[in-house]
DRENDOBA-640222 format. One record per residue (C-alpha): x, y, z; chain. Coordinates in steps of 0.05 Angstrom, whole numbers, plus 5000, padded with zeros to 4 digits. Each point is the difference from the previous one (the first is absolute). Layout:
BEGIN
+------+------+------+-------+
:   px :   py :   pz : chain :
+------+------+------+-------+
:    X :    Y :    Z :     A :
...
+------+------+------+-------+
REM end
This chain:
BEGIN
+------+------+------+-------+
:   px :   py :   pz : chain :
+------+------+------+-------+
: 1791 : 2411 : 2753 :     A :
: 4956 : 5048 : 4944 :     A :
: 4973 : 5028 : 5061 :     A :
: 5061 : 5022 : 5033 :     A :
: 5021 : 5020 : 4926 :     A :
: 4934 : 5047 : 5001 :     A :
: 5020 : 5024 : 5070 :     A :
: 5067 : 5017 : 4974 :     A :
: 4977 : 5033 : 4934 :     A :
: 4937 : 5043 : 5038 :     A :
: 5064 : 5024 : 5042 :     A :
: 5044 : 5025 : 4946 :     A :
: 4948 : 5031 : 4968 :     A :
: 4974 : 5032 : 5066 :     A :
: 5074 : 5027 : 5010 :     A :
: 5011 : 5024 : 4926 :     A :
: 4934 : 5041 : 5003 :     A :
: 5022 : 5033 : 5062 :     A :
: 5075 : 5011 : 4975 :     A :
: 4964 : 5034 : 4938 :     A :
: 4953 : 5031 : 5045 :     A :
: 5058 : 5031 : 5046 :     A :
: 5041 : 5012 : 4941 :     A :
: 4936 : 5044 : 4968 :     A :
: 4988 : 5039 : 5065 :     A :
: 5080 : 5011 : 4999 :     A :
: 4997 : 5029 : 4930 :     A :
: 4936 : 5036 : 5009 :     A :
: 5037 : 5037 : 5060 :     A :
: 5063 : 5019 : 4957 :     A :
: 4946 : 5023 : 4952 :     A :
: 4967 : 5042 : 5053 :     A :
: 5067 : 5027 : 5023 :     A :
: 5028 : 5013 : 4933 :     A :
: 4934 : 5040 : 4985 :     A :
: 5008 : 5044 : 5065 :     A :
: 5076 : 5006 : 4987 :     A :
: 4984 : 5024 : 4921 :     A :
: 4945 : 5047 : 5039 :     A :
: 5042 : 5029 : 5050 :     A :
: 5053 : 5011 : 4939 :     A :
: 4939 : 5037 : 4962 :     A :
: 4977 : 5037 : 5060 :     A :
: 5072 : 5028 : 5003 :     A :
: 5007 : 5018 : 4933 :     A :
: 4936 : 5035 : 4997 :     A :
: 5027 : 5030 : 5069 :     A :
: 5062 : 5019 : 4957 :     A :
: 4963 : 5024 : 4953 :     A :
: 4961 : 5047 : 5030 :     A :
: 5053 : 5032 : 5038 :     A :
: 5049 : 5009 : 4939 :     A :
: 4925 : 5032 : 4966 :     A :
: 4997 : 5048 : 5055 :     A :
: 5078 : 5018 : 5005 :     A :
: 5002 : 5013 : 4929 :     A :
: 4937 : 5047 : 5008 :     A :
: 5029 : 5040 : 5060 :     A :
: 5060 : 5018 : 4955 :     A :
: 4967 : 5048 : 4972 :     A :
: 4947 : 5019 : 5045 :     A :
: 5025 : 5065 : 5035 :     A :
: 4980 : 4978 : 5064 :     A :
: 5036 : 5013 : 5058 :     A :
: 5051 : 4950 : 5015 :     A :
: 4973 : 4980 : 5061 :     A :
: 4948 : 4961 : 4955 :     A :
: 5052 : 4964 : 4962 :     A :
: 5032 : 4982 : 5062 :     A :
: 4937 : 4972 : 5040 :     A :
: 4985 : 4960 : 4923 :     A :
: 5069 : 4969 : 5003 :     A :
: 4992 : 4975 : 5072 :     A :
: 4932 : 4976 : 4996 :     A :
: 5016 : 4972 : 4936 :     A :
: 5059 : 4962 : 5026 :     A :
: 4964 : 4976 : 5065 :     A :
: 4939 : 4968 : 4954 :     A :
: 5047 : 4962 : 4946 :     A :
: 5035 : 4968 : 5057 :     A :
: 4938 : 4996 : 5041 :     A :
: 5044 : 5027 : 5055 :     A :
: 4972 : 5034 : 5066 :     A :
: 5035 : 5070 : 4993 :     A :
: 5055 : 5035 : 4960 :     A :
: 5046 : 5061 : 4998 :     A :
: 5029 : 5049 : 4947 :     A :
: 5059 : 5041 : 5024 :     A :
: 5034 : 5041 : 4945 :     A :
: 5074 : 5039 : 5003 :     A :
: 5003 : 5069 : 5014 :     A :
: 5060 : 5025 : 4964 :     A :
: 5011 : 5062 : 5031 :     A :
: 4999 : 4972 : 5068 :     A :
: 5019 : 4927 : 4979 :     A :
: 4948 : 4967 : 5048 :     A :
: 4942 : 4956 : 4981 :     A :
: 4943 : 5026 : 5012 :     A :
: 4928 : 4959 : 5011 :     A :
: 4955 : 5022 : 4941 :     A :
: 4947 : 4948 : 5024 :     A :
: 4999 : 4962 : 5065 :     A :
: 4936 : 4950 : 4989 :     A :
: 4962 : 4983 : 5069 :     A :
: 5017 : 4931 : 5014 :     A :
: 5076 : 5003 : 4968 :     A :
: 5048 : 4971 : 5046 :     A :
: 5052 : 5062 : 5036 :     A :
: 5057 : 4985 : 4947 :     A :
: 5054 : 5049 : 5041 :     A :
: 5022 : 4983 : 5073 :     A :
: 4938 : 5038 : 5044 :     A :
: 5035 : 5061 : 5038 :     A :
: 4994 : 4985 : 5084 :     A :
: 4964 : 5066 : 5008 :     A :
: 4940 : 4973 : 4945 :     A :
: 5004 : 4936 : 5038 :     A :
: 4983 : 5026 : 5067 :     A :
: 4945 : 5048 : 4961 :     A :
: 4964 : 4938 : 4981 :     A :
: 4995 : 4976 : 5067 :     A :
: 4941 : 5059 : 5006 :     A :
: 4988 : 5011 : 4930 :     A :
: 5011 : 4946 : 4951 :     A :
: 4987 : 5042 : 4935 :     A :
: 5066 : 5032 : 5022 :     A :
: 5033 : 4942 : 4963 :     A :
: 4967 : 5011 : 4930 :     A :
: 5005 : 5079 : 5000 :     A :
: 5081 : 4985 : 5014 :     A :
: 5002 : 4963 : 4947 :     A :
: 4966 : 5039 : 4951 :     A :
: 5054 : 5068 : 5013 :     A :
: 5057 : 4965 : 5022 :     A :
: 5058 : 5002 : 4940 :     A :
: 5063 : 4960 : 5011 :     A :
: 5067 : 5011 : 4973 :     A :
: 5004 : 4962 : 4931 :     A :
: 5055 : 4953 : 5029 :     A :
: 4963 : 4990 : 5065 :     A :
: 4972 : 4935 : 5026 :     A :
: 4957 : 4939 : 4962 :     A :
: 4976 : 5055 : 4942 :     A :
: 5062 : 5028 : 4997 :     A :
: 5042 : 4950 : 4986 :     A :
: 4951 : 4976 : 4952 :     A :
: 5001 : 5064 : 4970 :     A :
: 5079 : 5005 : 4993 :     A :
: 5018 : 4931 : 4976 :     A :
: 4930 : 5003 : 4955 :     A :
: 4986 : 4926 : 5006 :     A :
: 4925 : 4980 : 5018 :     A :
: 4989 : 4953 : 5054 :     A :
: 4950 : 4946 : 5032 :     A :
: 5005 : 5023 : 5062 :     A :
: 4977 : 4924 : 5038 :     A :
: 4996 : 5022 : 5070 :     A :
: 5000 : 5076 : 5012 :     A :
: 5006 : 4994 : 5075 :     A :
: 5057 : 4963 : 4991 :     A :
: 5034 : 5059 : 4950 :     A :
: 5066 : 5027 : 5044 :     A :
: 4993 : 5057 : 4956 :     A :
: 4943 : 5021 : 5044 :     A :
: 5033 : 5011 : 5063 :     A :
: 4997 : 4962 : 5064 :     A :
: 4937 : 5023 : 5035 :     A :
: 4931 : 4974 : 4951 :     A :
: 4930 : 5023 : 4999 :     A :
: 4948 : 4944 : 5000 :     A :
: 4984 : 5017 : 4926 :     A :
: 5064 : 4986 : 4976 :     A :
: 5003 : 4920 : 5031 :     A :
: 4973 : 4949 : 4965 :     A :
: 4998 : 5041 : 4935 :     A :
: 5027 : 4990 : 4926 :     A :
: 5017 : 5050 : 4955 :     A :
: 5025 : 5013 : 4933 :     A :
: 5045 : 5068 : 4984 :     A :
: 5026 : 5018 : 4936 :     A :
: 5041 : 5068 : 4972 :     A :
: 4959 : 5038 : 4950 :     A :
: 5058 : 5024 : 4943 :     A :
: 4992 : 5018 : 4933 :     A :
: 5059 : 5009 : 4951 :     A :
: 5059 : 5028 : 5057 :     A :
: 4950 : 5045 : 5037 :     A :
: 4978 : 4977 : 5064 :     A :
: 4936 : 5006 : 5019 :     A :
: 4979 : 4964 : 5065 :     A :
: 4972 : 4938 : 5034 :     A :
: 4937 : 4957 : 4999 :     A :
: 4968 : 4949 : 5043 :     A :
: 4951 : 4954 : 5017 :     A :
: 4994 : 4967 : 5073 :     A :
: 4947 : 4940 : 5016 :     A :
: 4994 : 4962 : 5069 :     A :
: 5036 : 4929 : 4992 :     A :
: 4947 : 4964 : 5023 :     A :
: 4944 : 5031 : 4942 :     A :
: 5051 : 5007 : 4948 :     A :
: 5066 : 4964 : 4976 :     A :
: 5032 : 5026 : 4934 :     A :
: 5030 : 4951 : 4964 :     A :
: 5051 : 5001 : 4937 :     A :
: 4941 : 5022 : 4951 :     A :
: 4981 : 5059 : 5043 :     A :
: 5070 : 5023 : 5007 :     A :
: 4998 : 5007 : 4925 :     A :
: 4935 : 5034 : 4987 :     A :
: 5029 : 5047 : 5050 :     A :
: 5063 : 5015 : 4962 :     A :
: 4950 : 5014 : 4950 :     A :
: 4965 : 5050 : 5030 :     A :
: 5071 : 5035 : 5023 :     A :
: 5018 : 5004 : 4935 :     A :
: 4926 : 5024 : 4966 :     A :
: 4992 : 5051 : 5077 :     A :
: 5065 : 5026 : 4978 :     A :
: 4988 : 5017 : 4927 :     A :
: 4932 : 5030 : 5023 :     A :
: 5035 : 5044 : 5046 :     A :
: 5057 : 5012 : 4961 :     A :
: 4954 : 5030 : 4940 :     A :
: 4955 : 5024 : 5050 :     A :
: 5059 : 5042 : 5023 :     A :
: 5009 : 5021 : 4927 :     A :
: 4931 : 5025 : 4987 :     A :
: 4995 : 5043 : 5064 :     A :
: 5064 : 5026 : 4994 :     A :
: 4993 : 5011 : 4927 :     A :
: 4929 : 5044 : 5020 :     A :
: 5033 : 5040 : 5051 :     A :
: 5045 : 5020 : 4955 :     A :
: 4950 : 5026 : 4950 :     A :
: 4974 : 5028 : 5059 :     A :
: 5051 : 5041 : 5027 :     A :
: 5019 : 5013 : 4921 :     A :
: 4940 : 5034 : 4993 :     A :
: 5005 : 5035 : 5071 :     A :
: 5066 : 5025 : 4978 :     A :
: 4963 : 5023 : 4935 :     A :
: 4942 : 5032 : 5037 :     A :
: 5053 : 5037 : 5053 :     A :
: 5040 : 5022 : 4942 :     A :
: 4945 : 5037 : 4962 :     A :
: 4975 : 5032 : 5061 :     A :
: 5080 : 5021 : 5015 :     A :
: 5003 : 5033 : 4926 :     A :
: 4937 : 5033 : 5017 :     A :
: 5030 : 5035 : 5055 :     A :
: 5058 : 5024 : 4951 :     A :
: 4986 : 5063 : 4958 :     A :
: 4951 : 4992 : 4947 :     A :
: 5028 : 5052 : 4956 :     A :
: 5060 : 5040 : 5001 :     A :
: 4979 : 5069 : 5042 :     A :
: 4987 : 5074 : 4965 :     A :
: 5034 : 5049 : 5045 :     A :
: 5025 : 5067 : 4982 :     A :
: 5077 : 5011 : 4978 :     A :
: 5014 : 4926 : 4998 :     A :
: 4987 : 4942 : 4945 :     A :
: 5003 : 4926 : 5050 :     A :
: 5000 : 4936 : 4976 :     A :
: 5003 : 4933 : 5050 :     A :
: 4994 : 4922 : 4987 :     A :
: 5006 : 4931 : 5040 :     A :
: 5023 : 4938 : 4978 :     A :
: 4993 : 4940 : 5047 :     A :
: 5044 : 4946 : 4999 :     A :
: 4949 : 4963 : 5017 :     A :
: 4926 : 4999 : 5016 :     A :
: 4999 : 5045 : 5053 :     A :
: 5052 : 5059 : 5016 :     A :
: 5046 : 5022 : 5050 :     A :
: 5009 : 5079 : 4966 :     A :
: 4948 : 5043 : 4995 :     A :
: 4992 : 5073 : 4980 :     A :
: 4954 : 5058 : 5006 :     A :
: 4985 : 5074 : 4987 :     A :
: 4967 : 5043 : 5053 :     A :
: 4963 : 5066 : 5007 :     A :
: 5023 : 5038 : 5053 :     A :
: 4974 : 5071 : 5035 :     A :
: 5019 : 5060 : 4967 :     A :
: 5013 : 4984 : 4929 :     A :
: 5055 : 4947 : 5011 :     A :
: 5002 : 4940 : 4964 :     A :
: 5035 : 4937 : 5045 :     A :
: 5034 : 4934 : 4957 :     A :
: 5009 : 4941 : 5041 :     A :
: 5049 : 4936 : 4980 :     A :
: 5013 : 4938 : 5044 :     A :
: 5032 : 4931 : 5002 :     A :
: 4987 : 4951 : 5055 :     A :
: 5040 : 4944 : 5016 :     A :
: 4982 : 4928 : 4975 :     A :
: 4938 : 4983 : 4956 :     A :
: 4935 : 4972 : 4996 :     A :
: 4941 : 5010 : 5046 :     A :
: 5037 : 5029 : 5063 :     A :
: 5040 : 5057 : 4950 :     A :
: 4935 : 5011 : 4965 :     A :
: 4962 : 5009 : 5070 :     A :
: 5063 : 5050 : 5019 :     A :
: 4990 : 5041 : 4938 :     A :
: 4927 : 5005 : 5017 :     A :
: 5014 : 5027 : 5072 :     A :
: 5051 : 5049 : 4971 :     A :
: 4942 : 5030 : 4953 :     A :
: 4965 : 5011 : 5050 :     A :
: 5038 : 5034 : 5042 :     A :
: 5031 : 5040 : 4961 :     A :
: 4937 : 5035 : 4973 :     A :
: 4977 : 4999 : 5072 :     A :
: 5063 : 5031 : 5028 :     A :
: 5030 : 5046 : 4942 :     A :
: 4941 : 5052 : 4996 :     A :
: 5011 : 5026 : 5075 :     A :
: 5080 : 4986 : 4991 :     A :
: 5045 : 5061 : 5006 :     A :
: 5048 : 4961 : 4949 :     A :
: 5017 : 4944 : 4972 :     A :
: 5050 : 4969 : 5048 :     A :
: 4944 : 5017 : 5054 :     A :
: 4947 : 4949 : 4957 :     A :
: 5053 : 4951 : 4988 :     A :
: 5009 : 5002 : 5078 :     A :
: 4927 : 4993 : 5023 :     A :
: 4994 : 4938 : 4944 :     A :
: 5067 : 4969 : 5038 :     A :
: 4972 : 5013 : 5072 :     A :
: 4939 : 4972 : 4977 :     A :
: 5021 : 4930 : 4963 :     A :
: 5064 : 4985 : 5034 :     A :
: 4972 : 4968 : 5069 :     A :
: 4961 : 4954 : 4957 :     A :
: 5044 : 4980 : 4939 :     A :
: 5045 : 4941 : 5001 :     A :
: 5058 : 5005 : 5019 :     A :
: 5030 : 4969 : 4942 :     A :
: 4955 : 5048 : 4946 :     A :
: 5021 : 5081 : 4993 :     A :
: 4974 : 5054 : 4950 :     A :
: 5042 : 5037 : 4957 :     A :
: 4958 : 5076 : 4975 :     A :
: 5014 : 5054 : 4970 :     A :
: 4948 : 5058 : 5004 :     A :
: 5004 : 5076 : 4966 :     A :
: 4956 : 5056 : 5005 :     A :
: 4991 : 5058 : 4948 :     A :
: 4971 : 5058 : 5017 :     A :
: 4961 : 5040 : 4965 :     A :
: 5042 : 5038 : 4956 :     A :
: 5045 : 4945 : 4980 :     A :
: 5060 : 5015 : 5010 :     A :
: 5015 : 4988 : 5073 :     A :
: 4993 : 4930 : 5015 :     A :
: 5020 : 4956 : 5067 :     A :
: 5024 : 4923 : 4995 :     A :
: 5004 : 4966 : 5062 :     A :
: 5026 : 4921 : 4991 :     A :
: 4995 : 4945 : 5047 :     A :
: 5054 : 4958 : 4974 :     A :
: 4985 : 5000 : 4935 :     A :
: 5035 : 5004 : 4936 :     A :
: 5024 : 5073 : 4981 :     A :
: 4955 : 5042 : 4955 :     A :
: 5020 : 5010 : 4936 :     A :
: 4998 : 5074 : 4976 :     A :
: 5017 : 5018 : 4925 :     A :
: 5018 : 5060 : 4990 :     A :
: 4968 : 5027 : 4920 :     A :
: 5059 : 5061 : 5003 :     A :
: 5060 : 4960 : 5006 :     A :
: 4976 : 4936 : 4989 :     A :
: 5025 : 4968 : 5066 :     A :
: 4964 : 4951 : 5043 :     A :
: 5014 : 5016 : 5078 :     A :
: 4986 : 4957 : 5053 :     A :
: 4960 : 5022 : 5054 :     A :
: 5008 : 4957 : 5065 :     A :
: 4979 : 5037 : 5071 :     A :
: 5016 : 4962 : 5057 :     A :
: 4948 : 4938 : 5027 :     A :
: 4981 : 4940 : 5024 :     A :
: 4958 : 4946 : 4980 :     A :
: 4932 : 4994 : 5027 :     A :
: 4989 : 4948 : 5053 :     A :
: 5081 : 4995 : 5015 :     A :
: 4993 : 5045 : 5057 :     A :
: 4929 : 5022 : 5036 :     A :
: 5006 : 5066 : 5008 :     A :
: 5068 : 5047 : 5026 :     A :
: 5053 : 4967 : 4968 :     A :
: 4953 : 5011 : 4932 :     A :
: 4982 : 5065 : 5017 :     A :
: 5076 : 5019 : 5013 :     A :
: 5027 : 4981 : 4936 :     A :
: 4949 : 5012 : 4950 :     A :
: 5002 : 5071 : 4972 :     A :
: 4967 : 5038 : 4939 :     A :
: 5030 : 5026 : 4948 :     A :
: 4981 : 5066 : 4960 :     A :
: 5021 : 5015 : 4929 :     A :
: 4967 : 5031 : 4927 :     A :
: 4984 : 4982 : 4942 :     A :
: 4999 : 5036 : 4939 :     A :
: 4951 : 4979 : 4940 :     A :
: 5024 : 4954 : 4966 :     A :
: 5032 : 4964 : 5058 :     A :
: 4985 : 4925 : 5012 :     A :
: 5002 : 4966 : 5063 :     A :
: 4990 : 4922 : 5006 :     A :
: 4975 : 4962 : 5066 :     A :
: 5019 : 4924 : 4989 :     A :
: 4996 : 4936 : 5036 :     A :
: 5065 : 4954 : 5004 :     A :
: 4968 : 4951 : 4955 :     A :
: 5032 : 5050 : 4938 :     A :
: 5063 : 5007 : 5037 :     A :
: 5011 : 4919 : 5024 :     A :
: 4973 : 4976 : 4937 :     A :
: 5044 : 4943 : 4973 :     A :
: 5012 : 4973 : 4929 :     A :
: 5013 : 4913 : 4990 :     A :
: 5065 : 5016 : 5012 :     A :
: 4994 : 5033 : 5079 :     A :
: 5020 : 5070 : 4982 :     A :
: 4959 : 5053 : 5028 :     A :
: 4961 : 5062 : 4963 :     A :
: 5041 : 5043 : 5043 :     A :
: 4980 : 5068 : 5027 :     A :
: 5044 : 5030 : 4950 :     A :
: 4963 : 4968 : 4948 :     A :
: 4938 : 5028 : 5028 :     A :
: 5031 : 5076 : 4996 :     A :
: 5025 : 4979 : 4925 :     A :
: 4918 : 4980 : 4985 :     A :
: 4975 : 5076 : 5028 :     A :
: 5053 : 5043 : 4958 :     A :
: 4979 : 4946 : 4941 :     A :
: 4920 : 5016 : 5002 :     A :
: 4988 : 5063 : 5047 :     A :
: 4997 : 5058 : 4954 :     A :
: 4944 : 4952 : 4965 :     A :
: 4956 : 5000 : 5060 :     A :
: 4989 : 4959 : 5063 :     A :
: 4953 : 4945 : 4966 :     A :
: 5065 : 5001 : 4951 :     A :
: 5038 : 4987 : 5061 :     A :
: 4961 : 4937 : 5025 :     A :
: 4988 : 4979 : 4947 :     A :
: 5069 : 5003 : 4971 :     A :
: 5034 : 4966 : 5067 :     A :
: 4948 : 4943 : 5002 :     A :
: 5014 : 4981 : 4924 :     A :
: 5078 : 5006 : 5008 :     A :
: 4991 : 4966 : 5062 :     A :
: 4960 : 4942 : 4966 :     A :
: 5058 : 4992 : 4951 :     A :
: 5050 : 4994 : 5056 :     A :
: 4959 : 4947 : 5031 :     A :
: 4998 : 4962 : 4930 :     A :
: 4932 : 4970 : 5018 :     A :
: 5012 : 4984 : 5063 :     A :
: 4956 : 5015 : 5058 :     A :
: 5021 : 5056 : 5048 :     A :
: 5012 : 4970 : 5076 :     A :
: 4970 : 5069 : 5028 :     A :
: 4948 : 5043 : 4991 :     A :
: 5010 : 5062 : 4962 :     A :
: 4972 : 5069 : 5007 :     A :
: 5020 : 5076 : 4976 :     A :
: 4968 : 5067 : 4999 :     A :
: 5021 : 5050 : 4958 :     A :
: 4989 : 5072 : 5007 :     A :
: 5014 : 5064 : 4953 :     A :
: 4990 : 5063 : 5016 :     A :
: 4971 : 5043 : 4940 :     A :
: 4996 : 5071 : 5025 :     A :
+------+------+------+-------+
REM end
């Protein structure tokens, strides 16, 4: 009986050491796993980590954007430890997205066009390059629909994905795939994803929200990203503007011109940076003494490049001219095939000779000249007959514009203006007037054509009451003294 008692006893001790002994192996697994599980969760972090470092240095790197699109891809592809990814941004003009970066071994994420399927029967890179040009419309397919209801997904079987049409490449079978819309604030900006073969990779709940994570941080990157570059070009073309602008008011007269019998005076103000008017005084054969005022069409660079051209030609053309409807007609011939058709040229161009008194206005739709007369102290209009430049290209012009030949006696005043006097408006949408502008030459002309411009631009200033003019505004004035 104590024997079988031992027996017994040796047993349940055997069976307890081996329970504990299972029960330690059991716990020193869970330990094991628990460790890799809290290293895989550090790996990530520090995989986190460093692409969040990198974002946030890219910012404000002016690289080209190409490098901040490669960084979020590659970035996203090593957090997830996924096989390949894909970064396709909206277009707005077009309202496409557009692959900024197509990794190597990212699953085709559109459905493959027949013609690039029968191409990879000879050439198989034909199905990357596709995929790296090919934009879709932003509604369009898996991305696009994505896209447009801006919901991320876990894509669990690609192949499987109606969205991709019925005919498959063998990358897309057997692969998973997780998409998500890249939005920050109400702008829109595109789509990112990652793509793994099931087999090597299987996201689960945890990697579907690390990836919403890296939606959300891509998207701030790119949205400030956006800011910064777009923020630099703008400096950029600010000082372009700035540069272009102070080479256009080196092309304007430096100082008002000393020619015999007449006192001139002549300013520009731009509206804005650059100019559409622009004014000049020319030397001509035989004494004669040439003033030149114009007004094209619109603003900014394309006016300013117009007003350049017209400079040009008109001290190319008005030396050789036999007068000044004849220079007014080689300038049309030669800008009209080339200008837009929504852009014309209004100029008015007079030619003393060398006496004085006989002078010749010729006026390509411009606004009349203003003549003051110092002996009866009337302002006449002068207004031959013209077109504006560019409106016609050469005998329709050449038919309608004609000079005009009158005197002056010293003392008179005549005034060249753009309609930025004339169109001028005050806060309350009521305009200078050309009456207002004849008003302004009786006020000041018997003090002088600086007087004159002067005078106009101060009274005009006050009519404005602070406000910015919406045009550009240029006048010469020109007395005769002898």
């Amino acid at each position: 009986m104590t024997t079988v008692l031992l027996v017994l006893l040796v047993l349940l001790m055997t069976a307890g050491l081996l329970m504990l002994g299972k029960i330690a192996r059991q716990q020193k697994q869970a330990l094991v796993a628990l460790r890799a599980e809290e290293e895989a969760i550090v790996a990530e972090e520090r995989r986190m980590f460093h692409y969040l470092h990198d974002l946030g240095e890219a910012i404000w790197r002016d690289d080209q954007q190409a490098s901040m699109y490669r960084l979020i891809v590659e970035g996203a592809v090593r957090v997830t430890q996924s096989t390949g990814g894909a970064l396709y941004l909206l277009d707005e003009a077009s309202q496409k997205l557009v692959p900024r970066h197509y990794s190597d071994f990212c699953a085709p994420l559109i459905a493959v066009p027949e013609k690039v399927r029968l191409q990879m029967k000879e050439n198989p890179g034909a199905l990357l390059s596709t995929l790296r040009i090919h934009a879709l419309a932003s509604e369009e397919g898996l991305l696009g629909g994505i896209f447009t209801q801006q919901k991320t997904e876990l894509v669990a079987d690609l192949g499987a994905d109606v969205r991709l049409g019925p005919v498959l490449v063998s990358t897309q079978e057997g692969v998973t795939a997780m998409i998500g819309p890249l939005s920050f604030g109400v702008r829109r900006l595109g789509v990112l994803a990652v793509t793994s073969p099931k087999q090597g990779r299987s996201y689960n709940a945890n990697d579907f929200e690390v990836f919403n994570s890296l939606i959300e941080q891509s998207a701030f990157a790119l949205a400030n990203a956006m800011s910064h570059q777009e923020a630099a070009k703008n400096r950029m073309d600010q000082q372009e503007l700035t540069n272009a602008s102070q080479i256009q008011q080196v092309l304007l007269p430096e100082r008002d011109p000393q020619t015999p019998g007449f006192v001139i005076a002549g300013k520009n103000i731009p509206a804005r940076t650059l100019s559409g008017d622009y004014f000049d005084y020319l030397k001509l054969p035989e004494g004669r003494f040439g003033a030149v005022i114009a007004d094209v069409s619109g603003k900014g660079i394309g006016a300013a490049m117009i007003t350049v051209m017209c400079r040009t030609l008109m001290r190319a053309k008005a030396p050789t001219a036999a007068s000044p409807s004849a220079v007014l007609a080689a300038v049309n011939r030669q800008i009209a095939p080339d200008i837009r058709e929504d852009m014309f040229i209004t100029m008015a161009y007079v030619v003393a000779e060398e006496d004085g008194k006989k002078l010749t206005l010729s006026r390509a739709g411009h606004n009349a000249a203003l003549l003051w007369r110092k002996a009866t102290g009337v302002v006449e209009a002068l207004h031959p007959p013209g077109l504006g430049v560019g409106i016609d290209k050469g005998s329709v012009f050449e038919r309608v514009t004609k000079d005009l030949t009158f005197e002056m006696q010293p003392g008179d005043t005549l005034l060249l203006y753009t309609d930025g006097v004339n169109e001028a408006m005050d806060p309350k949408g009521i305009e200078f007037g050309e009456e207002r502008v004849q008003d302004e030459l009786a006020k000041y002309a018997a003090e002088g054509p600086k007087a004159v411009i002067n005078g106009i631009i101060a009274d005009l200033e006050q009519f404005l009451k602070g406000r910015r003019s919406h045009d550009d505004i240029t006048l010469i004035a020109m007395q005769k003294t002898a």
